[in-house]
C-alpha positions as a Markdown table, in Angstrom:
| # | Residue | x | y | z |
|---|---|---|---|---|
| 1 | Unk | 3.3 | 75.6 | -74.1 |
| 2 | Unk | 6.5 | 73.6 | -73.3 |
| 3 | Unk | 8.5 | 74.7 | -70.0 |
| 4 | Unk | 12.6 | 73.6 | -71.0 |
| 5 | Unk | 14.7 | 75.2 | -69.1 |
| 6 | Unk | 18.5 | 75.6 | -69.2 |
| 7 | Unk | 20.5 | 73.9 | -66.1 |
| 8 | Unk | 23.7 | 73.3 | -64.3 |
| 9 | Unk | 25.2 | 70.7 | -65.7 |
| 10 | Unk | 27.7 | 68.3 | -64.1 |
| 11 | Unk | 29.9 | 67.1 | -66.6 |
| 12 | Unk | 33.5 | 66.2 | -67.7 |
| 13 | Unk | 36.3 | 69.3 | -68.8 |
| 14 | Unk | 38.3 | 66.9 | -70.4 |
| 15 | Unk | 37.8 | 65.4 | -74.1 |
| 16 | Unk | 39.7 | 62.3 | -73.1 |
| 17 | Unk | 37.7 | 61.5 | -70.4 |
| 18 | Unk | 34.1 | 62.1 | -72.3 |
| 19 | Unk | 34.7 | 59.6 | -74.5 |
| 20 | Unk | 35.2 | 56.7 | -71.6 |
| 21 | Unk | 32.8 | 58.0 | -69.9 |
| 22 | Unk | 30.2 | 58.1 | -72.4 |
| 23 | Unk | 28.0 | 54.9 | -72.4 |
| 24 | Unk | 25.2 | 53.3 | -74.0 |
| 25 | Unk | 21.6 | 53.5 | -71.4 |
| 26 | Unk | 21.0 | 51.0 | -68.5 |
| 27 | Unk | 18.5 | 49.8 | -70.5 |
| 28 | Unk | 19.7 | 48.2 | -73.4 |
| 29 | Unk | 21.8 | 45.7 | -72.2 |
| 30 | Unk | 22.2 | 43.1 | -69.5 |
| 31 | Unk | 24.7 | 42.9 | -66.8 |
| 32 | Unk | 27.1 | 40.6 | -68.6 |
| 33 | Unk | 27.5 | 42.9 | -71.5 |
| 34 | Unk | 27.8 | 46.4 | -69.2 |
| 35 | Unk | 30.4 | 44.0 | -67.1 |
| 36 | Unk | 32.2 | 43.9 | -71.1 |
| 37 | Unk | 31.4 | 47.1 | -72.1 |
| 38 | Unk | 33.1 | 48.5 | -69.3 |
| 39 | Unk | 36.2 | 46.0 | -69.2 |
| 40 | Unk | 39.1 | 48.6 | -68.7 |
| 41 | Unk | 36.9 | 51.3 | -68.5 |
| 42 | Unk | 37.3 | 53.2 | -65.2 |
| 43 | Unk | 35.5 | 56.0 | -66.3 |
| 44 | Unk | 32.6 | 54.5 | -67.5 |
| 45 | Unk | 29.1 | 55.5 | -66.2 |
| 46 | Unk | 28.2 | 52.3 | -66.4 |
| 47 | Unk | 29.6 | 52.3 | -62.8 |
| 48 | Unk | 27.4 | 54.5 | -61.4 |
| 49 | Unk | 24.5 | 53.2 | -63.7 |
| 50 | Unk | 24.7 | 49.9 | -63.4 |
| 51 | Unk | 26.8 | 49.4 | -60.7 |
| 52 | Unk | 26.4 | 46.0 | -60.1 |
| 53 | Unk | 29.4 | 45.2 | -62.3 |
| 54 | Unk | 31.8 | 46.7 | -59.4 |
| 55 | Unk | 29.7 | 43.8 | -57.3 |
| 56 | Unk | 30.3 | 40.1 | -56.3 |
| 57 | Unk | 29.4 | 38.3 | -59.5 |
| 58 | Unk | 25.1 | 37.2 | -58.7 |
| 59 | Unk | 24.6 | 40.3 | -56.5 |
| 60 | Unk | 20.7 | 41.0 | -56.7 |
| 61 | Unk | 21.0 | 44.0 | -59.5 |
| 62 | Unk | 17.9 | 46.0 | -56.8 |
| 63 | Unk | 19.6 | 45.4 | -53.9 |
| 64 | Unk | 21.2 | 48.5 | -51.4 |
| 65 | Unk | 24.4 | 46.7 | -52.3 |
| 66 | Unk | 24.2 | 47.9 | -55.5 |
| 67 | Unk | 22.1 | 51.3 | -55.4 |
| 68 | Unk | 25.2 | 51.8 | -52.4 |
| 69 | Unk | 27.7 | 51.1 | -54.9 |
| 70 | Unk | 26.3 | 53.3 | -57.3 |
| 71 | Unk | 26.3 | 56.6 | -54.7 |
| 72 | Unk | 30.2 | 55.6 | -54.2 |
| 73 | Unk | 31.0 | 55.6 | -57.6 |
| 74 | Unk | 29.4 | 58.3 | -58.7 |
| 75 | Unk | 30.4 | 60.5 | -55.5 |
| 76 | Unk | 34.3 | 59.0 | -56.5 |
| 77 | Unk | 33.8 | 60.3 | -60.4 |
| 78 | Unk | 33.0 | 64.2 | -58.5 |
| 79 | Unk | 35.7 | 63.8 | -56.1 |
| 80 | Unk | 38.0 | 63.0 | -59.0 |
| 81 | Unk | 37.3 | 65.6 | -61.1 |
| 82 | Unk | 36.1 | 63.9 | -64.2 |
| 83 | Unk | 32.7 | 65.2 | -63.4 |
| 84 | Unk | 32.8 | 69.0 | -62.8 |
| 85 | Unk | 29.2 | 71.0 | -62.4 |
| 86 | Unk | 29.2 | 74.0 | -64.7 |
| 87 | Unk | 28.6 | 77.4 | -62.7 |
| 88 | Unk | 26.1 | 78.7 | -64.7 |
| 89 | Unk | 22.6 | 77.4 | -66.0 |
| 90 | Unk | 22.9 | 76.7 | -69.5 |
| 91 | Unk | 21.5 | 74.9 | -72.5 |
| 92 | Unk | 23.6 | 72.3 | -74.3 |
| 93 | Unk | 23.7 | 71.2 | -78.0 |
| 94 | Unk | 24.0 | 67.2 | -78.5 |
| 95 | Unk | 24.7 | 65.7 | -82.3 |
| 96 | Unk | 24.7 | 62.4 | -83.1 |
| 97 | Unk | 25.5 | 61.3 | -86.8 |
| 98 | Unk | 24.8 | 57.7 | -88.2 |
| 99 | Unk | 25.0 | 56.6 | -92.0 |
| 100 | Unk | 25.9 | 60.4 | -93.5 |
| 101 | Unk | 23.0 | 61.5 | -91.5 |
| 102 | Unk | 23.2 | 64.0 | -87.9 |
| 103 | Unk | 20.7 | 64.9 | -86.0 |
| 104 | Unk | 20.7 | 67.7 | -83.5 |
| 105 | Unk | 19.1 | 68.1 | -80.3 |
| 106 | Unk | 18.9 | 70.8 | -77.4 |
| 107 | Unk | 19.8 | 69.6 | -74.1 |
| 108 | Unk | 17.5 | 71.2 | -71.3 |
| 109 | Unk | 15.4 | 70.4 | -68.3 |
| 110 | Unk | 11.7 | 69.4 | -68.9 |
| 111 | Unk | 8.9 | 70.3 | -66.0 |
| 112 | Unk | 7.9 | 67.6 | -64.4 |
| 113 | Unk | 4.3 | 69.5 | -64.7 |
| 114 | Unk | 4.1 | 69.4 | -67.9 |
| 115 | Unk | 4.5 | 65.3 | -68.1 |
| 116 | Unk | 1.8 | 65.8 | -65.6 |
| 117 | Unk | -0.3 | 68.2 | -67.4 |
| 118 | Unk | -0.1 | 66.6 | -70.7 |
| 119 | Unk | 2.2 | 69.0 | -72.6 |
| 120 | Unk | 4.7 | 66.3 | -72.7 |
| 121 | Unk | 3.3 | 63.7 | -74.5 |
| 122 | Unk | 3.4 | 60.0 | -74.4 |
| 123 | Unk | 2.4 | 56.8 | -77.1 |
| 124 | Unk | 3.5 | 54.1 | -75.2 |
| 125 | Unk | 2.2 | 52.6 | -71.5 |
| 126 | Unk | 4.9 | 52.3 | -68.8 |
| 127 | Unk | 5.3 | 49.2 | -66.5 |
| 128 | Unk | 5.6 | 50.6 | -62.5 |
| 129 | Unk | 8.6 | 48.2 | -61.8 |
| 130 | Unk | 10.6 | 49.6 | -64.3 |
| 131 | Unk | 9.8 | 53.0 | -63.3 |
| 132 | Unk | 10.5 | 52.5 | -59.4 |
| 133 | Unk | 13.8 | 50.8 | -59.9 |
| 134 | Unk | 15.0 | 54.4 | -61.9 |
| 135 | Unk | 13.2 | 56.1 | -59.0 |
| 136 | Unk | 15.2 | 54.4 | -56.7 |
| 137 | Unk | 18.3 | 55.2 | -58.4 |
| 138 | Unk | 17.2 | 58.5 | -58.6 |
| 139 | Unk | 16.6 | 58.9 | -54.7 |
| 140 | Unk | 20.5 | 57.4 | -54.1 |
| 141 | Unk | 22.0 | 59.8 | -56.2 |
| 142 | Unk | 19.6 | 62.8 | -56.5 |
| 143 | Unk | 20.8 | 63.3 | -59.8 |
| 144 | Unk | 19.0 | 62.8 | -63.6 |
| 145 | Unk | 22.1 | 60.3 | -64.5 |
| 146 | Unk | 20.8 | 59.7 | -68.4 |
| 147 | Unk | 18.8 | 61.7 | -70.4 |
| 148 | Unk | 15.9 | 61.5 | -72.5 |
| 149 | Unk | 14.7 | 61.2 | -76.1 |
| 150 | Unk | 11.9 | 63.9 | -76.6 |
| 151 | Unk | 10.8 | 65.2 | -80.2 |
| 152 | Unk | 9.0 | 68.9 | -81.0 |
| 153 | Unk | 7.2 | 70.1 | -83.8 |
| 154 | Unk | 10.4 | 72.1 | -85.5 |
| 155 | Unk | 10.8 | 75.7 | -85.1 |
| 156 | Unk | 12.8 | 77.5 | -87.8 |
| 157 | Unk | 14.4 | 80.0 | -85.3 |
| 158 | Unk | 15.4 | 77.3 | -83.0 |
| 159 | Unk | 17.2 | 75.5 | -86.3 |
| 160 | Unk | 19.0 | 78.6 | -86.8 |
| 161 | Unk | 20.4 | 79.2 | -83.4 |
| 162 | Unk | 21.6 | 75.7 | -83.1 |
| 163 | Unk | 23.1 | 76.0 | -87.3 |
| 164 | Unk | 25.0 | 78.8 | -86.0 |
| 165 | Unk | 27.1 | 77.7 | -83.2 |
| 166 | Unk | 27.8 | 74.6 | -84.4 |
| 167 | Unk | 29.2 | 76.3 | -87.4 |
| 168 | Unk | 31.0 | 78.9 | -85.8 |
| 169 | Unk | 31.9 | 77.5 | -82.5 |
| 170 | Unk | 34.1 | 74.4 | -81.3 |
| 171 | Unk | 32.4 | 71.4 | -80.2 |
| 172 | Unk | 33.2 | 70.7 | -76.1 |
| 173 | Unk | 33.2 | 66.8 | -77.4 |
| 174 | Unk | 33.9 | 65.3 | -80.2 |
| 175 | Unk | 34.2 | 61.4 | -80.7 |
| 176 | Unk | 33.2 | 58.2 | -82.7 |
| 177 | Unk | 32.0 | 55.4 | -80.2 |
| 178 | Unk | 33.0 | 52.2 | -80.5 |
| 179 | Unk | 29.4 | 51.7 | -82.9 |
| 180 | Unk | 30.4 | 53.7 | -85.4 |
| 181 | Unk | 28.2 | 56.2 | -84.7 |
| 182 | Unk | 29.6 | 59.7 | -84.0 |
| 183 | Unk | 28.5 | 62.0 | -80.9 |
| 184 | Unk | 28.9 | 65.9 | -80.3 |
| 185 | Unk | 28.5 | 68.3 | -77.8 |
| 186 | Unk | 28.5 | 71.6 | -77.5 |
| 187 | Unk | 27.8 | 74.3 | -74.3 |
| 188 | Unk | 25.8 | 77.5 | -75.4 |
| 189 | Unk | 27.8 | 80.2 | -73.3 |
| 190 | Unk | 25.9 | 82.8 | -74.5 |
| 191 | Unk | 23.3 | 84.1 | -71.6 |
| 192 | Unk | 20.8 | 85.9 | -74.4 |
| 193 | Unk | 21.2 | 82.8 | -76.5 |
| 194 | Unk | 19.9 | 80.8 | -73.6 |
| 195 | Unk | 17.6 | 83.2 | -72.9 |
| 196 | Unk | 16.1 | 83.2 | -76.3 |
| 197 | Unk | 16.1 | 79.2 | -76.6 |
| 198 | Unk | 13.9 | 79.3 | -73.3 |
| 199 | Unk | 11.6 | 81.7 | -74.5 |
| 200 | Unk | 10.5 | 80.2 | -77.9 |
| 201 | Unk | 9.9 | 76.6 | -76.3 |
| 202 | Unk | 7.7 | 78.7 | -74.2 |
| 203 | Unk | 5.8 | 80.5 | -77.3 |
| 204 | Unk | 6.7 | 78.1 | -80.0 |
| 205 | Unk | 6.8 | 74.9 | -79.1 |
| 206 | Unk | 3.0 | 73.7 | -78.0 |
| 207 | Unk | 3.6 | 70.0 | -76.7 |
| 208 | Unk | 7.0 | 67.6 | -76.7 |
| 209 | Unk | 6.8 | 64.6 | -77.4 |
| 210 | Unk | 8.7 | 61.3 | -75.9 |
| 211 | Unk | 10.2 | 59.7 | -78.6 |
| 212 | Unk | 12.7 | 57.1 | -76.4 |
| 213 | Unk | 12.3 | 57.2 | -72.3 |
| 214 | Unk | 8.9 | 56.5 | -71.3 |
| 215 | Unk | 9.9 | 55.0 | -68.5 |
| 216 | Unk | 12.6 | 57.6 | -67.3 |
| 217 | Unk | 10.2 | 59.9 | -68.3 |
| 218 | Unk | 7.3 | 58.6 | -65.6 |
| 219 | Unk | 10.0 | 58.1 | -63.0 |
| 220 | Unk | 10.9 | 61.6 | -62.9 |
| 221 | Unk | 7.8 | 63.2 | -62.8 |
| 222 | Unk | 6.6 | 60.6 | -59.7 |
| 223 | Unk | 10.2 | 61.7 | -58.1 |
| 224 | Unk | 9.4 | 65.5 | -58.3 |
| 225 | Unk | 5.8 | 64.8 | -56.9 |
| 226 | Unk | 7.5 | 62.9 | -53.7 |
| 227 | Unk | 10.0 | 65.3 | -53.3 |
| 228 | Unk | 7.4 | 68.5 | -53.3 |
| 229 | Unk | 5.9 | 67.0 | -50.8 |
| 230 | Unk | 8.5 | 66.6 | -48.9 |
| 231 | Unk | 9.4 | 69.8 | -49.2 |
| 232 | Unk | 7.6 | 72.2 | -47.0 |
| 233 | Unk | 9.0 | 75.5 | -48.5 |
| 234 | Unk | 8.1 | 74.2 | -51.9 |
| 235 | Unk | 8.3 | 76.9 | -54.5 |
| 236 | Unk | 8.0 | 74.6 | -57.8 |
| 237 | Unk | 11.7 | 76.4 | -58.4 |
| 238 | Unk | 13.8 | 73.3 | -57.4 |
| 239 | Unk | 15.2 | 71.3 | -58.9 |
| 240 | Unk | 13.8 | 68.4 | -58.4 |
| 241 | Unk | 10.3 | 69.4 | -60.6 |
| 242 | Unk | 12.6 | 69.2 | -63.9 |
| 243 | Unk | 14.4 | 66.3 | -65.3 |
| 244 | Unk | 16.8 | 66.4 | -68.0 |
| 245 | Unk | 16.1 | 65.7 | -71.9 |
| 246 | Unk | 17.3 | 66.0 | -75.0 |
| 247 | Unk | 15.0 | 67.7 | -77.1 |
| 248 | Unk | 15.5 | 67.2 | -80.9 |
| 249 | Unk | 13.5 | 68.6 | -83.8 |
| 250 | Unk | 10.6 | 66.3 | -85.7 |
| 251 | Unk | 12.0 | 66.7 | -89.4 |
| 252 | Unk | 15.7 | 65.3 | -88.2 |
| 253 | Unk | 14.2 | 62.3 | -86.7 |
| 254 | Unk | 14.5 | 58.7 | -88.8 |
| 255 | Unk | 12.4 | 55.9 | -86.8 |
| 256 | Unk | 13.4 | 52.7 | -87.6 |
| 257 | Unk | 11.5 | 49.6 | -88.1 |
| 258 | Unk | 11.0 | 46.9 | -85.2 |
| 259 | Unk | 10.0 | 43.3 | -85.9 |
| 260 | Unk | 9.0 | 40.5 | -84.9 |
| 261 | Unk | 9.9 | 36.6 | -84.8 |
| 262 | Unk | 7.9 | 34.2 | -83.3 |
| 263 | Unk | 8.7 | 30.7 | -82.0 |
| 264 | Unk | 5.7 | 28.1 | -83.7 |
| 265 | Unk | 2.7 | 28.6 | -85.6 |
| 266 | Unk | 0.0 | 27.4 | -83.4 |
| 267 | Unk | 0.0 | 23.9 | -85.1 |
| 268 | Unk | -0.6 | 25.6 | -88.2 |
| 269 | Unk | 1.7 | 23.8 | -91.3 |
| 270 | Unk | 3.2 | 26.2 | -93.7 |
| 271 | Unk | 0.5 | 25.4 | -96.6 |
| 272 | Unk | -2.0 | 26.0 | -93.8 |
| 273 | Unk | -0.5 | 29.3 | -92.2 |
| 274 | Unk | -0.4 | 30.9 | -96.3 |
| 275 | Unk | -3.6 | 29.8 | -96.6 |
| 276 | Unk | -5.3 | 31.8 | -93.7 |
| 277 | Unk | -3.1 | 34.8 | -94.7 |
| 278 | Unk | -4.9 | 35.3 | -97.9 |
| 279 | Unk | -8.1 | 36.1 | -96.2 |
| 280 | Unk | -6.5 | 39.6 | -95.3 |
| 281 | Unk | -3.3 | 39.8 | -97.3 |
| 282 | Unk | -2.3 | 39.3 | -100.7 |
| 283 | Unk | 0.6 | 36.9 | -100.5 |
| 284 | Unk | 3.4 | 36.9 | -102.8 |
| 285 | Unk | 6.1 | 34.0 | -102.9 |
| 286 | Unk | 9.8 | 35.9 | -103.0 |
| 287 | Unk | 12.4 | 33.6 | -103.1 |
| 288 | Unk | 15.5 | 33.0 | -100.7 |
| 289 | Unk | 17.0 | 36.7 | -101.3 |
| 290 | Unk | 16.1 | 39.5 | -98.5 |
| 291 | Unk | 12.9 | 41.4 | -98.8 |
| 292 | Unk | 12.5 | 44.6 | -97.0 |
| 293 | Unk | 8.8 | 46.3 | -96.7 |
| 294 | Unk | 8.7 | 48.8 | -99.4 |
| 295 | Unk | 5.4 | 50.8 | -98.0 |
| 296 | Unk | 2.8 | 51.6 | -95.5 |
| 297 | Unk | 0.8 | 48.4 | -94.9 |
| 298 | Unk | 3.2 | 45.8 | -96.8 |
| 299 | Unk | 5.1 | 43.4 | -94.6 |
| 300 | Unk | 8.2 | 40.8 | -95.6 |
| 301 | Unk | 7.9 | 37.5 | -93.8 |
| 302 | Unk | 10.5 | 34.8 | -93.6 |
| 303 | Unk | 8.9 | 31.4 | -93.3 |
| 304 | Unk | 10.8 | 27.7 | -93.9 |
| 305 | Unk | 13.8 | 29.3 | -95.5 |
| 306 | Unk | 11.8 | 31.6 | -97.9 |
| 307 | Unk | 10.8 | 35.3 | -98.1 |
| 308 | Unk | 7.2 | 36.4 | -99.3 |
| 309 | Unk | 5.7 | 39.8 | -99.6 |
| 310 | Unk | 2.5 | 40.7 | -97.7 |
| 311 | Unk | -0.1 | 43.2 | -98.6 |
| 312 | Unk | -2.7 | 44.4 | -96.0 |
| 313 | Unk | -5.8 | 44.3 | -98.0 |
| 314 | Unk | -8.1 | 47.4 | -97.7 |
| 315 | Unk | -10.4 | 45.4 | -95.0 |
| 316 | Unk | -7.4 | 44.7 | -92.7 |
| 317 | Unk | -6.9 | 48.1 | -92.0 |
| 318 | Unk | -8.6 | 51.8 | -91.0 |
| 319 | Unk | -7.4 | 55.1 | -92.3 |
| 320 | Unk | -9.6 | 56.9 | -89.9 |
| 321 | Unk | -7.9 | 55.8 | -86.9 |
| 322 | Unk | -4.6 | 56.6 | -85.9 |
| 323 | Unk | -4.0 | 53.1 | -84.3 |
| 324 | Unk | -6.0 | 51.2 | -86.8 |
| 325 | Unk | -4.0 | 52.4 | -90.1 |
| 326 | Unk | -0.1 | 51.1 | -87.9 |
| 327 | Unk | 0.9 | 48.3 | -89.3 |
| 328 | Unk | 1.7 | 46.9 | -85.8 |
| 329 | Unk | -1.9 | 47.0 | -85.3 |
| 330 | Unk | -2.3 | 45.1 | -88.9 |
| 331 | Unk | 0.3 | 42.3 | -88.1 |
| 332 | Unk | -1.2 | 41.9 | -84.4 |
| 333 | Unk | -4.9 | 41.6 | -85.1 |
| 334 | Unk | -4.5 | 39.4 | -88.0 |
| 335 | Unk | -1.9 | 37.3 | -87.8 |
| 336 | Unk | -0.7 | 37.3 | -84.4 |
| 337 | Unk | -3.9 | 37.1 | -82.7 |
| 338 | Unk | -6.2 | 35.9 | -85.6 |
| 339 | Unk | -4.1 | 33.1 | -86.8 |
| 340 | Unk | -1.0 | 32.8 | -84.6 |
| 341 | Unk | -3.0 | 33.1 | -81.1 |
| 342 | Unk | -0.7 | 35.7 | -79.4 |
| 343 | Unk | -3.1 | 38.0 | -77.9 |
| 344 | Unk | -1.0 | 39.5 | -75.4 |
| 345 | Unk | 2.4 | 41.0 | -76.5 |
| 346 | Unk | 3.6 | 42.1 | -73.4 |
| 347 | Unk | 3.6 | 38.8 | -71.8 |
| 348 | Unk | 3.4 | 36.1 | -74.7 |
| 349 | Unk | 6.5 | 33.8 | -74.6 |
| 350 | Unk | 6.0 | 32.5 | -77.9 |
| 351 | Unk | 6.8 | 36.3 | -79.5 |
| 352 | Unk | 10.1 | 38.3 | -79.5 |
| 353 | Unk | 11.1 | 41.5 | -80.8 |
| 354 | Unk | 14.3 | 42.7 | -83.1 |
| 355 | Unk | 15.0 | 46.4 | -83.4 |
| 356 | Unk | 16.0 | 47.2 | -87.3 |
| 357 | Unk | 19.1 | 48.3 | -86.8 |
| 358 | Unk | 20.4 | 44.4 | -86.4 |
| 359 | Unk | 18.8 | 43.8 | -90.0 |
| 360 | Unk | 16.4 | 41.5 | -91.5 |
| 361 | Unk | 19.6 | 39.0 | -91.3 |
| 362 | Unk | 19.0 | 38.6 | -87.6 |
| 363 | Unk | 15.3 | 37.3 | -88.5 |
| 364 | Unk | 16.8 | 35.0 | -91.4 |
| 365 | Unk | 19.2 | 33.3 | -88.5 |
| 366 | Unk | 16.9 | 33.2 | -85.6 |
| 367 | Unk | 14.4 | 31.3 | -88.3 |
| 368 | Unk | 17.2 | 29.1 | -89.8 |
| 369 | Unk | 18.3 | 28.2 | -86.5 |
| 370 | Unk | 15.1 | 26.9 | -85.0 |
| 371 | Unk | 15.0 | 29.2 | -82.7 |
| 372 | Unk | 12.1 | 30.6 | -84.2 |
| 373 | Unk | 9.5 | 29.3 | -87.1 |
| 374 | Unk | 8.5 | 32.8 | -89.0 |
| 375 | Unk | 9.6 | 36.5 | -89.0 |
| 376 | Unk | 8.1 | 39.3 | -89.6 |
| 377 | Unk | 9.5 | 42.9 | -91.0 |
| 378 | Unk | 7.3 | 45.8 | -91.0 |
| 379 | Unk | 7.6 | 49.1 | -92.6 |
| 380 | Unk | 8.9 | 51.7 | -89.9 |
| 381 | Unk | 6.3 | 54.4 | -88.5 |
| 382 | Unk | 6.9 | 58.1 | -89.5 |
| 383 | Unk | 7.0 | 60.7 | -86.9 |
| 384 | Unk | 4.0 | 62.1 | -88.0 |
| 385 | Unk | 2.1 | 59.0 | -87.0 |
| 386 | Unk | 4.3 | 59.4 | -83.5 |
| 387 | Unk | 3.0 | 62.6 | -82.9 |
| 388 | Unk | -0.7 | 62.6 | -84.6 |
| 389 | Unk | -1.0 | 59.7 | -81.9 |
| 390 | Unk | 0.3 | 61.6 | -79.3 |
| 391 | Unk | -2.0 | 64.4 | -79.9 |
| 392 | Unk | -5.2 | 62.6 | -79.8 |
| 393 | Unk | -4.0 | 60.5 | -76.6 |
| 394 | Unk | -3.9 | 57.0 | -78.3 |
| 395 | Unk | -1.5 | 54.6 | -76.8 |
| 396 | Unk | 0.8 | 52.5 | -79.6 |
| 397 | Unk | 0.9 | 49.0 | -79.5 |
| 398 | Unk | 4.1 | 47.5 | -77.6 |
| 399 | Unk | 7.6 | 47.5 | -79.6 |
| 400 | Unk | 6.4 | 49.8 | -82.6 |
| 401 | Unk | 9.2 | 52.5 | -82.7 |
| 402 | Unk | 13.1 | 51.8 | -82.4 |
| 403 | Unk | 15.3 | 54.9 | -82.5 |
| 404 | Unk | 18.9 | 55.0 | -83.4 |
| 405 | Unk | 21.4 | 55.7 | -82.5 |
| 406 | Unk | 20.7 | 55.6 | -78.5 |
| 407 | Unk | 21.5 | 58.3 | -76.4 |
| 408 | Unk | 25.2 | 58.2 | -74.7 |
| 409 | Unk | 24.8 | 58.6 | -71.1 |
| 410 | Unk | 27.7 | 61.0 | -69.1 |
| 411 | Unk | 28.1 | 63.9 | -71.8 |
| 412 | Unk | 25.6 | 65.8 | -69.0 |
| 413 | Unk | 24.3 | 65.0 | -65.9 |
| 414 | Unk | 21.3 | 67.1 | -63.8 |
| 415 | Unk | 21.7 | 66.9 | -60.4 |
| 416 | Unk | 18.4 | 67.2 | -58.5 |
| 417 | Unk | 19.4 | 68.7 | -55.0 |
């Protein structure tokens, strides 16, 4: 059963403040857009996250320099009062609502054991640079700075808890970011509330799953590893063996789709590339309007300024295995590899990747441009795909989920030490 536990959190008193300091994650943009992002910002976390954009322009974004800066800032934010630690251990309600739609998660600390252990489960490999330059972060500031995007199997008590206060109490935060997308936040005071929360995780909730964080997720389990043994007096207490995430429930999750453009057709023409698709699709001529996937195993592609409609044929696909019936795994075996030669996705040049929420307009442009020679849109994976993978330990192929919207950093902070 899942260990999520309530925690201290450092955080801002002041509405006003929230909403500056509220950012989008380190690791969805570059250091010229968290340099614009920030412009007039003095609040942002994106000073303590990515503080290389209170450096000389070119400093090395790894370098002490920066990881220094980041200590300064963050130390500054504390010293100013715009981050505040709460004195008791508590859980925390976060909202997000896009298009209509809100979903609501529980704010708490995960055990680093249970990563280890396999209770928190993952469907997508990590890469060990990415994960040691969080680590390192993590080490500067012995603090979880941004949280992460877990999922659990719903529990009807747990929806009721959360229904109640949001209905009956005040939100700490309230704000529409500069996306459009609306974020809330609310403190649960109540000590048997908390108490209650922990205690069905324990006996409810048999396994979380990682929806967005796989990285973050790895980094902070190998930091509470280093820092147990560090630690002679160990008592598995600290806290440094839990990391903080935002756990939300499986039925309020919406993953979106996440395609695919690629840059030639590995001197292929047109007539030939439509030919070689029939052997595993039926392929249907569309026309110059926008096509989006209506179902499991049918694909749109864009190709010399027209749309057609794919259709897996029954061969092209296995509904006994959980990896073999994604259409990633469709589009990658026979038409990337198969046809297009990109065996590799992770390190291929020739392929990129577009998250759904820019639209299938973004893969119309990049195509009509040059920039690329076909698109591809897929039909978006359902959570219960996410989490029958999880279960049985099978690994997604790269860039098949998207979830939106992202998580705003600096509504909570858990500091480690």
């Amino acid at each position: 059963m899942a260990i999520v536990k309530p925690f201290k959190g450092l955080r801002t008193p002041n509405q006003k403040v929230c909403e500056e300091l509220a950012c989008l994650p380190y690791d969805v943009m570059n250091s010229e857009e968290a340099i614009q992002m920030a412009n007039g910002k003095e609040q942002s976390l994106l000073r303590v996250t990515r503080a290389e954009i209170d450096c000389p322009q070119g400093t090395d974004v790894h370098s002490k320099l920066v990881y220094n800066k980041s200590v300064e800032n963050f130390n500054m934010f504390q010293d100013k009062g715009w981050l505040v630690q709460d004195d008791e251990a508590k859980f925390y309600i976060y909202a997000q609502t896009m298009d209509g739609r809100t979903q609501y998660g529980i704010v708490g600390c995960a055990a680093c054991e249970d990563y280890i252990n396999g209770i928190i489960k993952k469907h997508e490999l990590t890469r060990p640079d990415k994960e040691e330059d969080r680590m390192i972060l993590t080490r500067y500031v012995d603090a979880n700075l941004e949280p992460v995007f877990f999922a659990y199997r719903a529990v009807p008590e747990i929806d009721a808890i959360v229904d109640h206060i949001v209905k009956n109490q005040k939100a700490d935060y309230d704000f529409v970011a500069e996306d459009g997308f609306g974020h809330h936040f609310w403190s649960i005071n109540s000590q048997e509330t908390n108490q209650r929360l922990e205690e069905l995780f324990a006996t409810e909730v048999p396994a979380t799953y990682v929806a967005d964080g796989h990285h973050r997720t790895a980094a902070a389990a190998r930091i509470g590893a280093e820092y147990t043994g560090m630690n002679a007096n160990h008592t598995g207490d600290e806290d440094y063996n839990f990391f903080m995430a935002v756990h939300f429930p499986d039925h309020q999750l919406k993953i979106i789709d996440y395609n695919r453009v690629v840059k030639d057709l590995n001197g292929l023409t047109e007539a030939q590339l439509l030919e070689r698709l029939e052997a595993q699709f039926k392929v249907e001529k569309l026309g110059s309007e926008t096509y989006h996937p209506a179902k499991l195993h049918e694909f749109s592609m864009y190709l010399d300024g027209i749309w057609y409609r794919l259709t897996a044929k029954s061969s092209a696909y296995d509904d006994n295995d959980p990896i073999g019936i994604l259409d990633v795994t469709v589009l990658s075996n026979h038409i990337l590899a198969d046809i297009l030669d990109i065996q590799d996705l992770r390190t291929s040049t020739r392929i990129e990747f577009v998250g759904g929420i820019r639209g299938l307009d973004e893969l119309k442009k990049r195509v009509d441009k040059g920039e690329m020679k076909v698109a591809f849109a897929l039909y978006p994976v359902s959570m219960e795909q996410l989490l029958n993978i999880s279960d049985t330990g099978n690994i997604m192929p790269p860039k098949t989920t998207w979830f939106e919207p992202k998580l705003r950093s600096g509504l909570v902070i858990h500091k480690i030490k």
